[in-house]
C-alpha positions as MATLAB code, in Angstrom:
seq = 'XXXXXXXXXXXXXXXXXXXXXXXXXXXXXXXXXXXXXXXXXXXXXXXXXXXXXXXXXXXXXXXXXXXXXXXXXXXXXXXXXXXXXXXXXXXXXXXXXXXXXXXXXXXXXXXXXXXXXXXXXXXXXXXXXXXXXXXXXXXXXXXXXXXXXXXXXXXXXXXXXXXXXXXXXX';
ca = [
     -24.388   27.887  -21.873;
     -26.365   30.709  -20.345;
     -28.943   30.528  -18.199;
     -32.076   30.461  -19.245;
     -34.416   32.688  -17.585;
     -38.483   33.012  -17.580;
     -40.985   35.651  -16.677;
     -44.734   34.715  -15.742;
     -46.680   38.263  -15.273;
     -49.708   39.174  -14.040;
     -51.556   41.034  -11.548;
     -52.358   37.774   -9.527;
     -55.837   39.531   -7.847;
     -55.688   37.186   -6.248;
     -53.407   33.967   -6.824;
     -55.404   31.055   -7.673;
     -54.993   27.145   -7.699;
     -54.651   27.521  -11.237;
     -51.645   30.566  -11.177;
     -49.999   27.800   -8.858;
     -50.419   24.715  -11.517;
     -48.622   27.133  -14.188;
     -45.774   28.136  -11.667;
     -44.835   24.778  -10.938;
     -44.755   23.718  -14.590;
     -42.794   26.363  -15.750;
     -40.915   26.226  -12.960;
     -39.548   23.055  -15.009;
     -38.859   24.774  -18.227;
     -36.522   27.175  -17.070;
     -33.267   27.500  -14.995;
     -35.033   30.447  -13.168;
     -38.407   31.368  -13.350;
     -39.392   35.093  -12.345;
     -42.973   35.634  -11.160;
     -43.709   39.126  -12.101;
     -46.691   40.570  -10.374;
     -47.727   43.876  -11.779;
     -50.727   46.246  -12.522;
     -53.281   46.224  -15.114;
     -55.219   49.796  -15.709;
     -58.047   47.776  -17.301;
     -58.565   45.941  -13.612;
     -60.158   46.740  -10.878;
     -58.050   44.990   -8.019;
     -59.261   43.798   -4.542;
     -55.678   44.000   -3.306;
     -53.590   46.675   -3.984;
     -49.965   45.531   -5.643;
     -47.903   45.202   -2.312;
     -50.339   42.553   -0.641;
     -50.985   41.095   -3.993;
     -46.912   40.996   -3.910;
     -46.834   39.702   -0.107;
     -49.557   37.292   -0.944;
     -47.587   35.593   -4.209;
     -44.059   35.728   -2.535;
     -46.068   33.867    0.329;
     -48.010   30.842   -1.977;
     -44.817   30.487   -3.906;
     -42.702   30.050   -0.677;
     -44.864   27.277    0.261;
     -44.447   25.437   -3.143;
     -40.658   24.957   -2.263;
     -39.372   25.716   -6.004;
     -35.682   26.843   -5.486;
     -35.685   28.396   -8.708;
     -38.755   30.578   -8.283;
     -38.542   34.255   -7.488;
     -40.949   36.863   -7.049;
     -40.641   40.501   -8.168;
     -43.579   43.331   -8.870;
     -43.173   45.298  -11.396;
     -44.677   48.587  -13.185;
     -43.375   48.892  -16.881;
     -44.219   47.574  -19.943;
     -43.472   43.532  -19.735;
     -41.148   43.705  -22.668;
     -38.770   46.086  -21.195;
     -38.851   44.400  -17.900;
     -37.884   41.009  -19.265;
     -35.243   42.657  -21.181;
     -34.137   44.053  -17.893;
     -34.357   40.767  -16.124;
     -32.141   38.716  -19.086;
     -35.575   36.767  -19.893;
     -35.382   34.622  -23.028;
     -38.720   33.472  -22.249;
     -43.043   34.949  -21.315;
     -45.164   31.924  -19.886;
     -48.633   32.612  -20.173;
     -50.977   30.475  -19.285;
     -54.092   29.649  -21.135;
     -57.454   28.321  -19.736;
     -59.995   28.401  -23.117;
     -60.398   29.307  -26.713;
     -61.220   33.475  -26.062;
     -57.587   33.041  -23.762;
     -55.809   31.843  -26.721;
     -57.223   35.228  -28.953;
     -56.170   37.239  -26.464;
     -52.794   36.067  -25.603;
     -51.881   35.257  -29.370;
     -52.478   39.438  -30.022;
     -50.213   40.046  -27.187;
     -47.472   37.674  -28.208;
     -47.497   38.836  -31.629;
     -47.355   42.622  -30.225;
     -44.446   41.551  -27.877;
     -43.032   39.898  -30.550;
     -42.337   42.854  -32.562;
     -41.197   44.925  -29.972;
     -38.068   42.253  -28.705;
     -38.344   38.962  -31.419;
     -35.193   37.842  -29.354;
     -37.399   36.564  -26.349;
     -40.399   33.884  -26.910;
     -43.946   33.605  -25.697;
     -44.491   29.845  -24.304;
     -48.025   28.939  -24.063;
     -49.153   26.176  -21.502;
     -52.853   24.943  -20.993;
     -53.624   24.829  -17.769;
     -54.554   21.517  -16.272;
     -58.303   20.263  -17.143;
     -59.673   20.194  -13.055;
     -58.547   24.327  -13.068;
     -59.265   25.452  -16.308;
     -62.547   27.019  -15.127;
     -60.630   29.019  -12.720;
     -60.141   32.670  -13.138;
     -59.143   35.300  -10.466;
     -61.984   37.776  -11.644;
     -64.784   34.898  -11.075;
     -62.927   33.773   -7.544;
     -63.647   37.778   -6.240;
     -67.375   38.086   -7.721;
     -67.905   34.463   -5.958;
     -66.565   35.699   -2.787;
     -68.090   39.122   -2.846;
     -71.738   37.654   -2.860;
     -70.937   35.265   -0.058;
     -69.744   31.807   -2.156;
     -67.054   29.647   -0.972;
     -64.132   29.988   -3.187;
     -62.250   26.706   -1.018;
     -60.944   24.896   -4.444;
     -59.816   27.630   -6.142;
     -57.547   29.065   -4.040;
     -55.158   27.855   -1.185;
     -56.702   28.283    2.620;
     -54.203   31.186    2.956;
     -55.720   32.995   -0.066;
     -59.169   31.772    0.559;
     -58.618   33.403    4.446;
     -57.189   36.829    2.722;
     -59.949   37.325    0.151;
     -62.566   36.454    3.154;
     -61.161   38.983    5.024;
     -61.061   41.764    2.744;
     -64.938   40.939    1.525;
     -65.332   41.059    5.526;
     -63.887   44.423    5.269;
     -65.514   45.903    1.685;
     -68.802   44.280    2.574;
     -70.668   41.340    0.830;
     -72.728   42.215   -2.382;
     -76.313   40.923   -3.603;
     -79.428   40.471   -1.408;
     -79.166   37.034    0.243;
];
């Protein structure tokens, strides 16, 4: 029987309680689980792909998963699966306008490799809420982002709003 390999991409900007809940879980599903951190045009990142690389390799060393690996990647997601012997794309879904989104793109991916599967799983009801994009805008204008992302994270997104300056008037 061969091995049965998964790929969980994103750009991780920055890793949140929530990226962590779906790691672990499909950490489960599959003999090895490949976290694939990569860019996104349509994003405007805090942390540029190496420290957003550094900072997943990091959070995923702490959750002790042997079968967990980290790799960043620049291509389109269906050719780097292919290139990684992935039978399997975990996405994880928070709400409704999630599912719209990542049913398009499994449907796309589907036609360009039908051999490897897109496995939805909901992410768990405390973190749904959670999304990397609100964590920055909370941070930038001063909030504490503490339960959405570990004290690690929480102590690298501080410092680079230390660095890029708070937003807003208060």
């Amino acid at each position: 029987m061969s091995e049965r390999i998964g790929i969980y991409p994103g750009t991780f900007d920055p890793i949140t309680r929530g990226h962590a809940d779906i790691i672990r879980r499909a950490a489960r599903l599959v003999d090895r689980l490949i976290i694939g951190v990569t860019t996104n045009p349509s994003k405007n990142p805090m942390f540029d792909t190496e420290e957003r690389l550094a900072m997943v390799k990091r959070e995923v060393a702490n959750m002790n998963l042997a079968n967990v690996e980290v790799i960043g990647f620049n291509a389109l997601l269906m050719k780097f699966a292919e290139a990684q012997g992935a039978s399997m794309i975990v996405r994880g879904l928070r709400a409704v306008a999630d599912f719209e989104y990542e049913y398009q793109m499994a449907g796309m991916n589907q036609q360009l490799d039908d051999e490897i599967e897109t496995v939805f799983l909901m992410a768990d009801v405390s973190l749904q809420p959670i999304a990397s994009k609100l964590v920055k805008e909370i941070a930038l204008y001063g909030g504490d982002i503490s339960n959405f992302v570990s004290p690690t994270v929480r102590d690298d997104v501080v410092a680079r709003v230390e660095k890029i300056g708070l937003k807003g008037d208060y």
